[in-house]
C-alpha positions in Angstrom: 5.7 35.7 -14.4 8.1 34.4 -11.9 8.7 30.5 -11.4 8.1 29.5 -8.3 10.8 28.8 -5.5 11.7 25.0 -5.2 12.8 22.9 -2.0 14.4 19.5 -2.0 11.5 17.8 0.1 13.5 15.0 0.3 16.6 13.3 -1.7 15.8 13.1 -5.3 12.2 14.4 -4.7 12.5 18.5 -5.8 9.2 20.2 -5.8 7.6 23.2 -6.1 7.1 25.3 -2.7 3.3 26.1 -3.9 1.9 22.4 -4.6 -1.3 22.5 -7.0 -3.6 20.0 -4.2 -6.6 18.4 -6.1 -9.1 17.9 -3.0 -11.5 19.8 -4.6 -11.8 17.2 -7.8 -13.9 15.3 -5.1 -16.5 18.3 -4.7 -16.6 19.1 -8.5 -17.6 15.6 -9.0 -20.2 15.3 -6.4 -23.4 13.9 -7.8 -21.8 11.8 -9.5 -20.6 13.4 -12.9 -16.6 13.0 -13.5 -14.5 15.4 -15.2 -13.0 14.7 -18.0 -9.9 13.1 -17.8 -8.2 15.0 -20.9 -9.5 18.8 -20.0 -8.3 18.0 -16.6 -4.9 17.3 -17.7 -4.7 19.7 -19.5 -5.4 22.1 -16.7 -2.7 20.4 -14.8 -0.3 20.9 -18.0 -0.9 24.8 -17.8 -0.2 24.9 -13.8 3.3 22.9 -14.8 4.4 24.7 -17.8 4.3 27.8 -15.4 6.5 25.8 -12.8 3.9 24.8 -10.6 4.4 20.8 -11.8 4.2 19.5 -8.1 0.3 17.6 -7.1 -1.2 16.8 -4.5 -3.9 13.8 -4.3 -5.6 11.0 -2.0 -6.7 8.0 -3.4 -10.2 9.4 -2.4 -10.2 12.5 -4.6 -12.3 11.2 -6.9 -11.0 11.0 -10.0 -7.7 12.8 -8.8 -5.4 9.8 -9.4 -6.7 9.1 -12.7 -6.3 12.6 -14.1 -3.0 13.0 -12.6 -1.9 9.8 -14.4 -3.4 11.1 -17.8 -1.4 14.4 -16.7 1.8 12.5 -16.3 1.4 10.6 -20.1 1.0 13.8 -21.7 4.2 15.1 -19.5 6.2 12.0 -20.8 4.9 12.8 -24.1 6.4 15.6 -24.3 3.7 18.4 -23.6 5.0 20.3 -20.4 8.0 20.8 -21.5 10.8 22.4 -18.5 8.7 20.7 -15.9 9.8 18.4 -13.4 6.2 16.5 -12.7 6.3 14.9 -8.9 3.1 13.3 -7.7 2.0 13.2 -4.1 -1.0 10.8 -3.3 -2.5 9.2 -0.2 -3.5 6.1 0.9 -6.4 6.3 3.5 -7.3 3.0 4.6 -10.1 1.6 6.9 -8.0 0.5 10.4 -8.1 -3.3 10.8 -5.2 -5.6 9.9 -2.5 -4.4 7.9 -0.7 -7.1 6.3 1.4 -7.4 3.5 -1.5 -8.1 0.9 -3.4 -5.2 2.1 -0.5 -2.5 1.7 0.5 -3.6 -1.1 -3.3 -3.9 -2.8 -3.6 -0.4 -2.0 -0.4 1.3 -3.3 -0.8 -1.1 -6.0 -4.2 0.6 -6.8 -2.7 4.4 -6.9 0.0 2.9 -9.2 -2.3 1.5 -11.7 -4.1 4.7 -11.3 -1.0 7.1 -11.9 -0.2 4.7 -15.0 3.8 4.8 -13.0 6.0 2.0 -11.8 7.0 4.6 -8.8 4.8 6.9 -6.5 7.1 9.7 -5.2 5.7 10.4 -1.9 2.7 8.2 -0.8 1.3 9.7 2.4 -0.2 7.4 5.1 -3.5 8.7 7.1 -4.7 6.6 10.1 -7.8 7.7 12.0 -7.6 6.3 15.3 -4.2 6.0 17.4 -5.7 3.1 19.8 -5.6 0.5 17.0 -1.7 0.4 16.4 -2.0 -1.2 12.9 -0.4 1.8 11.7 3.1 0.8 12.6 2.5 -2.1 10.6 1.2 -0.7 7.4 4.4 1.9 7.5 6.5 -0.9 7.9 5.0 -2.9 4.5 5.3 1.1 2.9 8.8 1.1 4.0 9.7 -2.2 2.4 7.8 -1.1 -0.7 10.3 1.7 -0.6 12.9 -0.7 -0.2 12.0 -1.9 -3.2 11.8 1.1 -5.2 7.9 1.7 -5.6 7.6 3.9 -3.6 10.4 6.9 -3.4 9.6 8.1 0.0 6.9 7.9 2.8 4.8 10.8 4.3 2.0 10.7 6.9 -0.6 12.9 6.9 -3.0 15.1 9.9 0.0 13.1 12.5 0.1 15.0 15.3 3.7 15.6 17.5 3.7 13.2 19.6 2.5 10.3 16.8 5.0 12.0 14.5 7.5 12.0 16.5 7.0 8.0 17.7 7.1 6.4 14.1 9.9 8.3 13.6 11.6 7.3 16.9 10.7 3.5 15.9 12.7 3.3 12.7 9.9 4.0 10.3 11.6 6.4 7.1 9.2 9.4 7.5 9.9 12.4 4.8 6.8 14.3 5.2 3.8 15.3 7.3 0.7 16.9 6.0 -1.1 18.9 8.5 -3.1 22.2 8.1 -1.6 25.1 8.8 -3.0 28.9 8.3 -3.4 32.0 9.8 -6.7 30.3 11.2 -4.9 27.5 12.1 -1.8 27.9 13.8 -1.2 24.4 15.5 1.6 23.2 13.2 3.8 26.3 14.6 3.9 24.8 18.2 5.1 21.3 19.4 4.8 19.5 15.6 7.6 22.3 14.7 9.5 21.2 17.3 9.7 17.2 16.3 10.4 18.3 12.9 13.1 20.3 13.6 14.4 17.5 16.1 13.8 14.6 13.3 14.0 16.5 9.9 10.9 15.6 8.9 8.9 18.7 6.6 5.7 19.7 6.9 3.4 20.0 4.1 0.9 22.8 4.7 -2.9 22.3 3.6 -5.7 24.6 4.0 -3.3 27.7 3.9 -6.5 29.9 1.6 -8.9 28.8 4.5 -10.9 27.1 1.5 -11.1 30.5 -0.1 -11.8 32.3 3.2 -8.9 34.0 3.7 -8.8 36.4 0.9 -10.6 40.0 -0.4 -14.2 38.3 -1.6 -14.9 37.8 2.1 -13.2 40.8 3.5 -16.0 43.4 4.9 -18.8 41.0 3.9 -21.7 39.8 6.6 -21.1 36.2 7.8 -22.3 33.4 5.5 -25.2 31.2 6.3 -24.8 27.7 5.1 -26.8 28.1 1.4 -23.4 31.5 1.3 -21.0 28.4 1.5 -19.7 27.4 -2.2 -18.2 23.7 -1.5 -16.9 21.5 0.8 -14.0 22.7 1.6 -15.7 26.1 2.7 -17.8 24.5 4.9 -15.1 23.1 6.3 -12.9 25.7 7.1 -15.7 27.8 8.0 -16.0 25.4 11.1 -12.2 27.0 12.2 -13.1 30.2 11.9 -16.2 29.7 14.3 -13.5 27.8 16.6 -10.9 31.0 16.6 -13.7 33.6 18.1 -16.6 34.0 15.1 -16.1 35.9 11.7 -15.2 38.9 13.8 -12.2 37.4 14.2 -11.7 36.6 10.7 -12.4 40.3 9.6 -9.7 41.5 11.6 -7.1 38.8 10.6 -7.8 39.8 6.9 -7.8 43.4 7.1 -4.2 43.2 8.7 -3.4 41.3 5.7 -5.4 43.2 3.4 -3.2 46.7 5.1 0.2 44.4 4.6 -1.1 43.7 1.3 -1.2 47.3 0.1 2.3 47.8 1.4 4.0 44.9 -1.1 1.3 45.5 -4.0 -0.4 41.8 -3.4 -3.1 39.5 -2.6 -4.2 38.8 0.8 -4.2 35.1 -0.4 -0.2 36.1 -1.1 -0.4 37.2 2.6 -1.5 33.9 4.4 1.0 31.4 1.9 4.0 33.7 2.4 3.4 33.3 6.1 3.4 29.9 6.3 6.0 29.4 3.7 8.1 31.5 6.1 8.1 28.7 9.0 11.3 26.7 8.5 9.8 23.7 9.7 7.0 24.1 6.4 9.0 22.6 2.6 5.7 24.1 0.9 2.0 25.0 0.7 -0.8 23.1 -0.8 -3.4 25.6 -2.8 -6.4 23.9 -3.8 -7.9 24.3 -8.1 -10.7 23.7 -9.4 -9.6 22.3 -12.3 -11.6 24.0 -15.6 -13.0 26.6 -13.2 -10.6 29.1 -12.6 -7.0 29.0 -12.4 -4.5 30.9 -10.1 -1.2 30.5 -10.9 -0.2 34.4 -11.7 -1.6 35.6 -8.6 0.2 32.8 -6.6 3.5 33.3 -7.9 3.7 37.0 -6.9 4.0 35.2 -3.0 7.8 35.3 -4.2 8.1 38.9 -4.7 8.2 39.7 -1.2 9.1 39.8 2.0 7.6 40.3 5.6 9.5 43.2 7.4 9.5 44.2 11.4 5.8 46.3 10.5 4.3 43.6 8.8 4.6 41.3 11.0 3.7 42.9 14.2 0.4 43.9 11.7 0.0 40.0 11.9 0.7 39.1 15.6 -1.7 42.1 16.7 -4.6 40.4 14.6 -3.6 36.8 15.2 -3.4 37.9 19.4 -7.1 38.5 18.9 -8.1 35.0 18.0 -8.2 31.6 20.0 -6.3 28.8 18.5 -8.4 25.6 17.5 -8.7 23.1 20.1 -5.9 20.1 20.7 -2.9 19.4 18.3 -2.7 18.8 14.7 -5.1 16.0 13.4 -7.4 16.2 16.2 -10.5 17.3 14.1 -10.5 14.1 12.4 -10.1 11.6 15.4 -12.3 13.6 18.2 -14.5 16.4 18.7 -15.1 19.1 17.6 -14.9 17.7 14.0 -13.8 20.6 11.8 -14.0 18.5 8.9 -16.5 18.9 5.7 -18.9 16.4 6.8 -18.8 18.4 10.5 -19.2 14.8 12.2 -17.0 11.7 11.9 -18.3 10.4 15.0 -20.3 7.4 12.7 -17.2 7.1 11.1 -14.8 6.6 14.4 -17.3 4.5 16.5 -17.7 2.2 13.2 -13.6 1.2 13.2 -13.1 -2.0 14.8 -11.6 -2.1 18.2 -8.3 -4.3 18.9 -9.9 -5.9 21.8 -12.7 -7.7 23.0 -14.7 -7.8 27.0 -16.0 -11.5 27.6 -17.8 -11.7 30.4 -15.9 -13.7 33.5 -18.0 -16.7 34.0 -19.6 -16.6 38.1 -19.9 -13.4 38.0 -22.3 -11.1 37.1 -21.2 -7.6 36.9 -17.5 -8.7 35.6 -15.7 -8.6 32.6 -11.8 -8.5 31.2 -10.1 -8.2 27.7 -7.0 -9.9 26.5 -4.6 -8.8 24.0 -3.4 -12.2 23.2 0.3 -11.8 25.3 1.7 -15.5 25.7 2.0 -14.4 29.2 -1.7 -13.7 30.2 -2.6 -17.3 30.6 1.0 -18.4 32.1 0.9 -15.6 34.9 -2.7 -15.7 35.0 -3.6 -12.1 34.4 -6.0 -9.9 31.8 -5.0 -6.9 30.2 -8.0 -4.8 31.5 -10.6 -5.9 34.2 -13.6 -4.3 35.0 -15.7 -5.2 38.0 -19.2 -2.9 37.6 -18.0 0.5 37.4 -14.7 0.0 38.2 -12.0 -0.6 35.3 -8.4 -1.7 36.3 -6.1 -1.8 33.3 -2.4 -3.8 34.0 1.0 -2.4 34.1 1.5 -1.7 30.0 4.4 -1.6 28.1 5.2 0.0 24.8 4.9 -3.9 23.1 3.7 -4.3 19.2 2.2 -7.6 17.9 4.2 -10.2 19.3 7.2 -8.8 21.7 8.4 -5.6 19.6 9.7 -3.2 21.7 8.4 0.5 20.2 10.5 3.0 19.8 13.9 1.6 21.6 15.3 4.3 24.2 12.8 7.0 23.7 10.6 6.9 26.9 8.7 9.8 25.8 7.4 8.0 22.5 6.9 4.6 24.8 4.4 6.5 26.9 2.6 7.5 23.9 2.0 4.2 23.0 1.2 2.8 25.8 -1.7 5.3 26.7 -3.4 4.3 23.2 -2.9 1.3 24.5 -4.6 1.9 27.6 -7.3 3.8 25.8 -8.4 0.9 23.8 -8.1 -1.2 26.6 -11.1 1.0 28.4 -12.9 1.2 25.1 -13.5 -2.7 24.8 -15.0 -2.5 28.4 -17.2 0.8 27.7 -15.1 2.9 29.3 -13.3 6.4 27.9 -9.8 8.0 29.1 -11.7 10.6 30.4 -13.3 8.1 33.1 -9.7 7.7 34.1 -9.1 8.5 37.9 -5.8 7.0 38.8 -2.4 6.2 36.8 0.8 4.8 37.9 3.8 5.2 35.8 7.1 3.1 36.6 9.9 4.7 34.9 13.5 2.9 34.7 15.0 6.3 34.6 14.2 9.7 36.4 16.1 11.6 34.3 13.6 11.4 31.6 10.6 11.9 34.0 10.0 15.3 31.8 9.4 13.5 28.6 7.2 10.9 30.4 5.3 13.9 32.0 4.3 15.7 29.1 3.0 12.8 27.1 0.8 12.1 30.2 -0.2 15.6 30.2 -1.3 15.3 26.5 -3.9 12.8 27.2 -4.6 13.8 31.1 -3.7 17.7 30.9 -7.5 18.1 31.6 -8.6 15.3 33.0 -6.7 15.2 36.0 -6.0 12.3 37.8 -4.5 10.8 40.8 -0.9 9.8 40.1 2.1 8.4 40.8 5.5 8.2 39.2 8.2 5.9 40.6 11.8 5.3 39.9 12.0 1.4 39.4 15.5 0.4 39.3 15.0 -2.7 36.4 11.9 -2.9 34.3 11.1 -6.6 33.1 12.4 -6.2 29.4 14.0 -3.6 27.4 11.3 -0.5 28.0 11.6 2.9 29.6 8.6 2.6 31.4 5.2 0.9 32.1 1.9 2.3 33.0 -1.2 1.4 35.0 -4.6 3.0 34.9 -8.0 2.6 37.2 -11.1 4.2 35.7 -14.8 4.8 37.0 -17.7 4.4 34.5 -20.6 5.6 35.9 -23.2 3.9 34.3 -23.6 1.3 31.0 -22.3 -2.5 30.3 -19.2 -3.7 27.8 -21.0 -3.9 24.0 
């Protein structure tokens, strides 16, 4: 059997371009059983004695981390010989604060987990934009990797424009963790872009379709929900009704099942050489169910072939049949439709605490405002949002973190990002939704990078629509590349 190819994801972290991902530990363990932690490493000993020695984990994955640092003993021990173990985890936290303490508590956690003195990739997951913690809990990872505990920093399900701000700030980004199939083509759009632009590499999940995409369904009536195996069926599943229905499925696996025939492989070998054959992707992620089955031989016939000119306008004519999911790349976690396992996080979103706070304006009894705690509210005499009935007025905003950074120096594009999360949460404290949004005005210090500016508005407003104005202000007050102003209409409700 053929090793598998490698990729330098980053300097001194060399890795396998199929990466063994352990989600599904999580699902064999459901009701509560846990697998055992020296069968399970032993499973992961076989994928890296065949050159697969590169996993995947969250510190969610049930007992993913602890296996993995069983696994890594026995590799230090001596029993995968020729392998070059690198371990990927995640750290998933609940939004609120992130302070030093916290990080660190949770890195700390996978570390004691892993039994290492070094993570070589810890990923960062945030799930809501509007509460900008995030910048501070990469900055505490990035002084973690300062101090060598942490050998380099991925994010996880960020989508361009997020992706492309933390890397615009400073923050040391090596990786980002999206999914990315022939049911899922996001990642091949505007996230391709950034990453060609910044360097970072994508790692793709999902790539099987949780075991969809590949001859067991192929021909097969559509599944009712007691068909679907495990949770990452049911997941993926949810795309496929997104993409036109499990007619379109059919015909995206029997062009792969046709290209198949051609090269002598798998229509699972199908779907991971085309994503492996986007520059912008370092590797795959294919799921095991560790004790179960195991897949190694079949994956590493992927690097046998190659697509030619027939195979792939086999792929386009199928794929031009389908509809792409909705919005970019992490969307299905922070709005709907969820196209996650559970099928709705909206419990899960509306439960994170929101950065600020309505009070209601004393003498008068249909108004409230929120602050955000600016030294300058009470000297100029101004709130950060006011909203009088249904009307909500949100100040001019600037691209400010915690107390007087500037985000993402220079990049107006990035600046706008931030601000409108900004601006979202402002509307959220006062029951109001970007969607009730009727008028912005954008003030930008230079019109030369109105385009930039334009398209991050377009991201949040491209169907919403509103009233707007753009001006060219000669000297904004600070260092910033622009400042934004928003007027909503709720129809209806009161401030929680």
């Amino acid at each position: 059997m053929k090793a598998p190819q490698r990729v330098d994801l980053a300097p001194r972290l060399n890795i396998s371009r199929i990466v063994t991902g352990l989600w599904q530990v999580a699902d064999q363990e459901r009701g509560g059983k846990t697998l055992d932690p020296e069968m399970a490493s032993g499973a992961l000993l076989d994928y890296a004695r065949l050159g697969f020695d590169s996993f995947d984990m969250a510190d969610h994955y049930g007992s993913a981390e602890i296996i993995a640092g069983r696994f890594l003993e026995r590799a230090r021990a001596g029993e995968a010989a020729g392998a070059r173990p690198a371990v990927f985890t995640k750290w998933c936290p609940t939004p609120g604060p992130m302070t030093r303490d916290i990080v660190r508590e949770g890195v700390e956690r996978s570390l004691r987990r892993l039994k290492v003195e070094r993570i070589d990739l810890l990923q960062f997951h945030w799930w809501t934009f509007e509460h900008p913690a995030y910048l501070d809990a990469l900055a505490e990872l990035a002084r973690l990797r300062e101090e060598g505990v942490i050998r380099h920093i991925g994010v996880t399900n960020f989508d361009a424009q997020h992706l492309r701000l933390v890397v615009r700030h400073g923050l040391p980004i090596a990786s980002n963790q999206v999914s990315f199939s022939l049911i899922d083509r996001r990642a091949a759009g505007d996230l391709s872009d950034v990453c060609r632009e910044t360097g970072v590499r994508l790692l793709a999940y999902g790539t099987l379709g949780g075991g969809l995409i590949g001859e067991r369904w192929l021909g097969k009536p559509e599944p009712g929900p007691d068909d679907i195996a495990d949770w990452s069926q049911s997941k993926y599943k949810r795309f496929v009704d997104q993409i036109g229905g499990w007619s379109a499925l059919q015909g995206v696996l029997a062009a792969a099942r046709d290209i198949g025939a051609r090269h002598g492989v798998s229509i699972a070998n199908v779907a991971t050489r085309w994503a492996l054959d986007h520059d912008a992707v370092a590797a795959v992620i294919v799921g095991a169910r560790l004790g179960e089955r195991m897949h190694a031989a079949d994956n590493a016939r992927v690097f046998d072939f190659a697509f030619d000119a027939e195979d792939r306008a086999t792929l386009d004519a199928a794929l031009a049949a389908t509809r792409p999911p909705p919005g970019d790349c992490g969307d299905e976690y922070r709005r709907p439709p969820f196209l996650t396992a559970s099928g709705d996080l909206s419990h899960h979103l509306d439960s994170a605490p929101k950065i600020y706070k309505a009070e209601r304006m004393a003498g008068y009894a249909r108004r409230w405002r929120v602050s955000s705690g600016s030294r300058w509210e009470p000297i100029a005499g101004y709130s950060r949002a006011v909203r009088i009935g249904e009307r909500v007025l949100v100040s001019g905003t600037t691209a400010t973190h915690g107390a007087g950074q500037i985000v993402a120096p220079g990049d107006a594009g990035a600046q706008t990002t931030y601000i409108l999360d900004k601006i979202a949460a402002s509307l959220a404290a006062l029951g109001a939704r970007m969607e009730d949004v009727v008028r912005t005005r954008v003030y930008l210090q230079d019109a030369g990078k109105c385009e930039a500016v334009s398209r991050a508005h377009g991201r949040y407003f491209g169907q919403i629509r509103p009233a707007n104005t753009l001006l060219e202000i000669a000297h904004l007050v600070g260092d910033y590349e622009v400042e934004i102003e928003a007027e909503a209409v709720v129809e209806g409700g009161e401030p929680d």
